[in-house]
C-alpha positions in Angstrom: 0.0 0.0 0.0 2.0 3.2 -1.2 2.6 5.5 2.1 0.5 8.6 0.3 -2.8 6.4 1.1 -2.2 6.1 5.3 -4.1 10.3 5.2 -7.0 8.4 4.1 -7.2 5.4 6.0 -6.8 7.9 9.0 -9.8 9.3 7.9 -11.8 6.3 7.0 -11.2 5.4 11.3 -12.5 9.1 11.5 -15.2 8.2 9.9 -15.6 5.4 12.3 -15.6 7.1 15.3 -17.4 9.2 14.1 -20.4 6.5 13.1 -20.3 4.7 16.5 -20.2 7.8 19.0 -22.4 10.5 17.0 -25.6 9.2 19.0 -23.1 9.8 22.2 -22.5 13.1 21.3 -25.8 14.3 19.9 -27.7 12.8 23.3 -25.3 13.7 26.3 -22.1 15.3 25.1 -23.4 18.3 22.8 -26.8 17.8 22.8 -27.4 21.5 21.5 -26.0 20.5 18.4 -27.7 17.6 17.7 -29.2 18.7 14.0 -25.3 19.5 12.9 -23.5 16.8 14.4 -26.3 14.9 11.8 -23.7 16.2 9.4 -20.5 15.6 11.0 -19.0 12.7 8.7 -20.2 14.7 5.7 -16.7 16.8 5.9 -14.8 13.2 6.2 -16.5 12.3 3.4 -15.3 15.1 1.4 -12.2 15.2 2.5 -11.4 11.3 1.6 -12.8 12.6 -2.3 -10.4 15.0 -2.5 -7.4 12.7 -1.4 -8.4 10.5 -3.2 -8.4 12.4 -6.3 -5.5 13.9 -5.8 -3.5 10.1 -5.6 -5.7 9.6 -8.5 -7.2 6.4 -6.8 -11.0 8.0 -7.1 -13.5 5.4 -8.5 -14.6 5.9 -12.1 -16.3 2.5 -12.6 -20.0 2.2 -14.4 -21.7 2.0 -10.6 -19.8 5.5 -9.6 -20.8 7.0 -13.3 -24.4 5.7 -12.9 -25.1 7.5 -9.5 -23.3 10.5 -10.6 -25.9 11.0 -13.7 -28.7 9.5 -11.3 -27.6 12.7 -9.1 -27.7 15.1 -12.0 -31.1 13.9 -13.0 -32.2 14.1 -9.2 -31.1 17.6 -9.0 -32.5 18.9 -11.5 -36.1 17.5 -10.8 -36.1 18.7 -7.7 -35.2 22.2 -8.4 -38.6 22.4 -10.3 -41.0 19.7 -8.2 -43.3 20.7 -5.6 -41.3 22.1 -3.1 -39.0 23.5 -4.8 -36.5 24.1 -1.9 -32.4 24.2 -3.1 -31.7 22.6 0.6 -34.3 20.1 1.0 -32.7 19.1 -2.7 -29.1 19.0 -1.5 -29.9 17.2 1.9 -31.7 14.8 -0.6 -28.6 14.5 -2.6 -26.2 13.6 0.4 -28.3 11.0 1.8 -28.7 9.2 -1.8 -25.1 9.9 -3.3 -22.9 11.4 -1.1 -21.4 8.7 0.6 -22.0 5.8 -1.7 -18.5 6.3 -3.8 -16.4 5.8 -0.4 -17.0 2.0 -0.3 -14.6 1.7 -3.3 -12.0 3.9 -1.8 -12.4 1.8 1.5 -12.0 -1.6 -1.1 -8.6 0.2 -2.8 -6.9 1.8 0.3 -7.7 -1.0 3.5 -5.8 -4.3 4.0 -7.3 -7.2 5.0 -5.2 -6.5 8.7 -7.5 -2.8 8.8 -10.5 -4.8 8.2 -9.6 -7.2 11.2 -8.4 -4.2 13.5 -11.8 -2.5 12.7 -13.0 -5.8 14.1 -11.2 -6.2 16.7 -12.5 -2.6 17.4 -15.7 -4.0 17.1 -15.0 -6.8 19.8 -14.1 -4.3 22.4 -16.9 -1.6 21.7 -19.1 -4.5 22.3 -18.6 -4.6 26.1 -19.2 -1.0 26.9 -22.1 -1.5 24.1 -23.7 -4.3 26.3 -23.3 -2.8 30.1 -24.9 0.3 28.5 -27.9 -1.1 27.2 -28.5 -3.4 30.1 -28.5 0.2 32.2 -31.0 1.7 29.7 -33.3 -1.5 29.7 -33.2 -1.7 33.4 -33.3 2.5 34.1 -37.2 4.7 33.4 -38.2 5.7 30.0 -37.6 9.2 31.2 -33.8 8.8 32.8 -31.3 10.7 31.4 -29.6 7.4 30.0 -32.1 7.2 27.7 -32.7 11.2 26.6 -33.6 10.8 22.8 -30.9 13.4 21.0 -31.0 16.7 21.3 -32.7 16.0 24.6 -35.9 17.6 24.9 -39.8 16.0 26.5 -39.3 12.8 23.6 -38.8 8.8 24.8 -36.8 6.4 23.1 -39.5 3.7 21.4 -41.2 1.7 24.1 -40.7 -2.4 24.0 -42.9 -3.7 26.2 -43.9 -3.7 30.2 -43.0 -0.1 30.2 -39.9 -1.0 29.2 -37.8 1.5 26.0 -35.9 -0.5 23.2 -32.1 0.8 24.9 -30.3 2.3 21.9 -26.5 1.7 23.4 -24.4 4.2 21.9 -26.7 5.6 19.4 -30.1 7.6 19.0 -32.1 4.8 18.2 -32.7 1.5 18.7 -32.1 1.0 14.7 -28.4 2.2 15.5 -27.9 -0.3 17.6 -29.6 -2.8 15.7 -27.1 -2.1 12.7 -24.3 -2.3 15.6 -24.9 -5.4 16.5 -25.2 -7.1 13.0 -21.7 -5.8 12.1 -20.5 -6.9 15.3 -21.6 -10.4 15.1 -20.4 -10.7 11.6 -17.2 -10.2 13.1 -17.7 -12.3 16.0 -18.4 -15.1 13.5 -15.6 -14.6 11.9 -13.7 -15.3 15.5 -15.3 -17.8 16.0 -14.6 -19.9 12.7 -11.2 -18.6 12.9 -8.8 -19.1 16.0 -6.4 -17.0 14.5 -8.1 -13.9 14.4 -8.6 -12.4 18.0 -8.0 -13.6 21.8 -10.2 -16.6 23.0 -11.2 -14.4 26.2 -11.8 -11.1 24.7 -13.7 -13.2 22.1 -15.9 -14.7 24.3 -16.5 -11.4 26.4 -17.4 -10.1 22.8 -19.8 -12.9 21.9 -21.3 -12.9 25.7 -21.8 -9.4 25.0 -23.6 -9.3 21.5 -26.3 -12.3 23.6 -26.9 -9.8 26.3 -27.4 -6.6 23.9 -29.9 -8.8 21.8 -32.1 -10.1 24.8 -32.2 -6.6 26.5 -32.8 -4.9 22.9 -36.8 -5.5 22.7 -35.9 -5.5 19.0 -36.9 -7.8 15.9 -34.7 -6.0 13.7 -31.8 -6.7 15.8 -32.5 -10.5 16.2 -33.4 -10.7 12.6 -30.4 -8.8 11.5 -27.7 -11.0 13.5 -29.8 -14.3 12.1 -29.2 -12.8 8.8 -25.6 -13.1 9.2 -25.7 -15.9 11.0 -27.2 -17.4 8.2 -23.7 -17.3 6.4 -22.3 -19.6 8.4 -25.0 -22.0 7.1 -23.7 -21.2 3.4 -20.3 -20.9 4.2 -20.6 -25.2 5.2 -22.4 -25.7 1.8 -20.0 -24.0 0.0 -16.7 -26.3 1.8 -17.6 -29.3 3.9 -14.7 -28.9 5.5 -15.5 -25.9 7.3 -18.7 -27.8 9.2 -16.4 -28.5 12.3 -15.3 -25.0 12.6 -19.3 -23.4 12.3 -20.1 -26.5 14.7 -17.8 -24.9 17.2 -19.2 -21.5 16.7 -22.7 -22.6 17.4 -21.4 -25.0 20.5 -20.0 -22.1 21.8 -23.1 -19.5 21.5 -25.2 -22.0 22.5 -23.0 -22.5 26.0 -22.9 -19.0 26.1 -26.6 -18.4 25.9 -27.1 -20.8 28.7 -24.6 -19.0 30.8 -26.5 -15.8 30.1 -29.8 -17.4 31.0 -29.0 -17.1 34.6 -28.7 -13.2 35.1 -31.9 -12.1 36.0 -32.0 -9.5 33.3 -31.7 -11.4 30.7 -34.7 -13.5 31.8 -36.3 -10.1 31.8 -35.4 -9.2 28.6 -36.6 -12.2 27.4 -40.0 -11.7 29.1 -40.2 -8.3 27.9 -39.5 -9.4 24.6 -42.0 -12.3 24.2 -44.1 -9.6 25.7 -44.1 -7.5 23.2 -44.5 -10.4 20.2 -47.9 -11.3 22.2 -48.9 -7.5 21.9 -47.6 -7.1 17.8 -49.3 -10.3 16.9 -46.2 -12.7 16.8 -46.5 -15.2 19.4 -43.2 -16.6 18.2 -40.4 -15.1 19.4 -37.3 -17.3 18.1 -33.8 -16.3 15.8 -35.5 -18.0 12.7 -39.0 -16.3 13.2 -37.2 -13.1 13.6 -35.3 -13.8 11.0 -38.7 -14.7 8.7 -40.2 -11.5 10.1 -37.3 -9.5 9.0 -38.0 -10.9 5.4 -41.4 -10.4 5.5 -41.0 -6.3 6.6 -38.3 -6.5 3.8 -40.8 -7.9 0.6 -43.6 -5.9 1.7 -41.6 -2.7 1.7 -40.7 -3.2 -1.6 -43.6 -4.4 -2.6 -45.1 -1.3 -0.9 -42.9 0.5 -3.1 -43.6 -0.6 -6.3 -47.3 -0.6 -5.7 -46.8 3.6 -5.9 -44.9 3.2 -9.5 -48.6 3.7 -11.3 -49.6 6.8 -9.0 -46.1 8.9 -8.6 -45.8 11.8 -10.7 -43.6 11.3 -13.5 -40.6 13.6 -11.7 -42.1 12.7 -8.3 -42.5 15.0 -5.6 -38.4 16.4 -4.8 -35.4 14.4 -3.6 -35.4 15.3 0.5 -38.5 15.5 0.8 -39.2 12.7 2.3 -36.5 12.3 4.7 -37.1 13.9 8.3 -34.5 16.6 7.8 -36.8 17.4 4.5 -39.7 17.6 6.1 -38.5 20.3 8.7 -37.4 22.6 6.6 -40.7 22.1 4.7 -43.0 21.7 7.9 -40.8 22.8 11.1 -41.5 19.1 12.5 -39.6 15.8 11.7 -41.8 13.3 10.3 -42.6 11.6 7.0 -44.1 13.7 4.5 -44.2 11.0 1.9 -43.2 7.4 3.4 -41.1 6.1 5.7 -40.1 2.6 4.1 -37.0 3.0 1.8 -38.6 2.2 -1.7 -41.4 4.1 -1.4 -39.5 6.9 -0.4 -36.9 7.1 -2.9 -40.0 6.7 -5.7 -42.1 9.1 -4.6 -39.6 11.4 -4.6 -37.5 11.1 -7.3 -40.4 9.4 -9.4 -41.0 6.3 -11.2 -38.1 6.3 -14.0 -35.2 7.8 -11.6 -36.2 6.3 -8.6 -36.2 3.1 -9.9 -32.8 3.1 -11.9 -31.4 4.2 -8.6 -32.6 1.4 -6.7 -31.6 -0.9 -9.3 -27.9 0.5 -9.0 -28.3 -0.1 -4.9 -29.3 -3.4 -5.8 -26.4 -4.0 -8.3 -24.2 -3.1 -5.8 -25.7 -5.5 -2.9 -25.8 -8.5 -5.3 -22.0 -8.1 -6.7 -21.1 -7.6 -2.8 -23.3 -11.3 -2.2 -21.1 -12.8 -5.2 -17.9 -11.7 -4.6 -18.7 -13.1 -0.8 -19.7 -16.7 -2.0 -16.4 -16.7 -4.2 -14.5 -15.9 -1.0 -16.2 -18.4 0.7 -15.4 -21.1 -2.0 -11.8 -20.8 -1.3 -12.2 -20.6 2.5 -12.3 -16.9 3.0 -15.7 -16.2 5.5 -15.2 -12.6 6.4 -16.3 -10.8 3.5 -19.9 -12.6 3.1 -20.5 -12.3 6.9 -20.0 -8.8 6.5 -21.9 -8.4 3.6 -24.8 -10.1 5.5 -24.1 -7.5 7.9 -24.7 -4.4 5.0 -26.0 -6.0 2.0 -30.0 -5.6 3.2 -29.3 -2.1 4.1 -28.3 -1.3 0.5 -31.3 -3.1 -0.7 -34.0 -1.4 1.5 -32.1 0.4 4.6 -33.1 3.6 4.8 -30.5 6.0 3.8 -32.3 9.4 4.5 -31.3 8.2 8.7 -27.6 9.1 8.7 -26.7 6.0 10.6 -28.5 3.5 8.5 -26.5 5.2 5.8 -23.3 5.2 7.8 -23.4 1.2 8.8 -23.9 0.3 4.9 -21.5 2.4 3.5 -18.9 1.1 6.2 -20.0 -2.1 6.1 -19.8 -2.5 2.7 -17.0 -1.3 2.3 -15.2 -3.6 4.9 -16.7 -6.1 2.9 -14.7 -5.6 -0.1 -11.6 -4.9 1.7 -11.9 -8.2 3.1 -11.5 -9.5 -0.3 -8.0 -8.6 -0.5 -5.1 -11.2 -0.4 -3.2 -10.7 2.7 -0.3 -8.7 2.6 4.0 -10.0 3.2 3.9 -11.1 6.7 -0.1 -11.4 7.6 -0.8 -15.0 7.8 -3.8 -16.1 6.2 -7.2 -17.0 7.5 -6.8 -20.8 9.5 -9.7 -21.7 7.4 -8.7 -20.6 4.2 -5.2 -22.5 5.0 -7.4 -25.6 5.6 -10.0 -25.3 3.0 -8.2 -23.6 -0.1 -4.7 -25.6 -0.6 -5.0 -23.8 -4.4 -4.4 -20.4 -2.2 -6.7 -17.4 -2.1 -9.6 -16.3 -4.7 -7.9 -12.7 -5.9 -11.0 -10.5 -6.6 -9.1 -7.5 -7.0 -9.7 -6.6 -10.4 -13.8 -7.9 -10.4 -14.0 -6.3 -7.4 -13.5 -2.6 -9.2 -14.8 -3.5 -12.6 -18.9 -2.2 -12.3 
């Protein structure tokens, strides 16, 4: 990696700090300047652009030419839709296009050993990430541990038994959610691979991401960690040979789980959570009906989407203006002018023709992440599809116009094709990949860049 790159892998850990603690920040540190810490990896952004073309390592593949015209088109169709405002248009911009390009910069300038030390990251955040949300789940809806951002007379979102959905580090309990579904693709990844991380700080990490997801009162937590958990399922079909090592990794969070099972709050977060399946309809309350229910919500709000293509004006309504930040400049209240699921969103605003070809593109992007992660996994390599479990839905139907939602599949994605890389003179490769690939590594470098 040529010495002029280590400016931007500085900022891409920026970036990364900036992700996990902005929900910190916004709720206790700063909380009077909540709306422009919204903004505050925005500058990071730019500034990894401009390095970036400076070294002359910028992306100019077909998926980095297609959002750029899709951003053209978008601007100028909201300059003249209904609401015609210039910064409801440019907030709509950033949270379609801004970021997106970064995940091949990330892919260029990160080794395979920045991917793991993000992980390892990862592992450690996890403990404070836990105690945290234990204390939320245990303290009053109104405590100051669980002040919404900005602060203010607002409540997190209730679970159940009067009991909030603890948000950890973050301003929702969606951040967390996304947390927790990176974290356990890296988990995995220890768990399959004994090379990777300490067995103790391992296990404090895995008896961590149990306790977050039994106090969390969330589906979309559960369903997101079964998503990626679900890898480990193809990662066996795709090598035999790697059934003993997954057959540890669920020995060991099964052991764990039972360990768990005797702290009284996790019992309680258990009850609270079967709870509040009784009250939603959903009597079961298991990984793989999580898991289900997560693919349901997923289909229908696409299907939701696609329902509007015959109704939505032919320009739609303006980019932004469906995204909370849109609607308070429009209104003076957050809310959701137009929709709050992703695909109806980005149709109605952008209209039936551009909203769709930038969907597709998202889409593009999620199933070329899904490949290259099956290739990996043919040769013994099981980071990069766990971590494209952890990001891949959230480019299909995450929700970009929530800066963390955006944040976590940008990142995410782009770990995932770092991950891809062969491992650099003096890294020693994956113990799997040692085991399962004796014809060496699959080198995706150049179909990882070519869109």
């Amino acid at each position: 990696m040529p010495p002029s790159n280590e400016s931007i892998r500085r900022l891409i850990w920026l970036y990364f700090w900036l992700l996990i603690f902005e929900g910190v920040l916004r709720k206790w540190v700063v909380p009077s300047l909540s709306s422009v810490l919204l903004l505050a990896r925005d500058p990071v952004v730019i500034a990894i652009y401009f390095l970036a073309l400076r070294q002359g390592i910028f992306p100019l593949n077909r998926a980095v030419a297609a959002l750029a015209l899709l951003c053209v088109g978008a601007f100028t169709t909201g300059l003249f839709a209904a609401h015609g405002s210039l910064m409801v248009t440019l907030y709509g911009l950033r949270a379609n296009f801004l970021h997106l390009p970064l995940i091949f910069i990330m892919a260029e300038v990160l080794t395979r050993a920045d991917v793991e030390r993000v992980g390892k990251a990862m592992l450690v955040l996890a403990i404070p990430m836990a105690v945290l949300m234990v204390l939320q789940f245990r303290a009053a809806p109104d405590a100051l541990l669980n002040t919404v951002a900005g602060g203010g007379d607002a409540e997190q979102l209730h679970g159940a038994m009067g009991k909030i959905r603890p948000p950890g580090f973050f301003s929702f309990i969606t951040g967390a959610a996304q947390f927790l579904a990176l974290l356990s693709a890296f988990v995995f990844y220890g768990l399959v691979n004994r090379r990777f991380i300490s067995p103790l700080l391992l296990s404090a990490a895995a008896f961590a991401l149990v306790l977050s997801l039994a106090v969390s009162t969330s589906r979309l937590a559960v369903g997101s960690v079964a998503f990626v958990a679900a890898g480990l399922v193809v990662i066996c079909g795709m090598d035999r040979r790697l059934i003993p090592h997954v057959g540890r990794a669920v020995a060991v969070i099964a052991a764990l789980i039972l360990v768990a099972s005797a702290l009284s709050y996790f019992r309680e977060g258990v009850e609270v959570f079967a709870m509040r399946a009784n009250e939603t309809g959903d009597s079961d309350m298991s990984v793989g009906a999580a898991g289900q229910g997560l693919a349901m919500r997923w289909f229908s709000d696409i299907s939701g989407g696609l329902d509007l293509l015959a109704g939505t004006p032919l320009l739609g309504w303006g980019i932004g203006l469906g995204t909370n930040v849109g609607a308070q400049f429009t209104t003076g209240t957050l809310g959701f002018l137009l929709a709050e699921s992703e695909w109806s969103r980005v149709i109605l605003e952008t209209g039936p023709i551009l909203g769709l070809a930038y969907l597709a593109v998202r889409v593009a992007i999620a199933g070329w992440m899904f490949f290259l992660g099956l290739r990996g996994a043919q040769v013994g390599q099981p980071l990069p599809l766990l971590l494209s479990g952890a990001s891949g839905l959230l480019w299909i139907n995450g929700q970009f116009g929530q800066p963390t939602t955006l944040g976590f599949a940008v990142f995410g994605a782009g770990l995932a094709l770092a991950a891809l890389r062969l491992p650099e003179a003096g890294e020693e490769p994956d113990e799997i990949a040692a085991e399962a690939s004796p014809t060496g590594f699959f080198t995706p470098s150049a179909g990882r860049m070519e869109w």
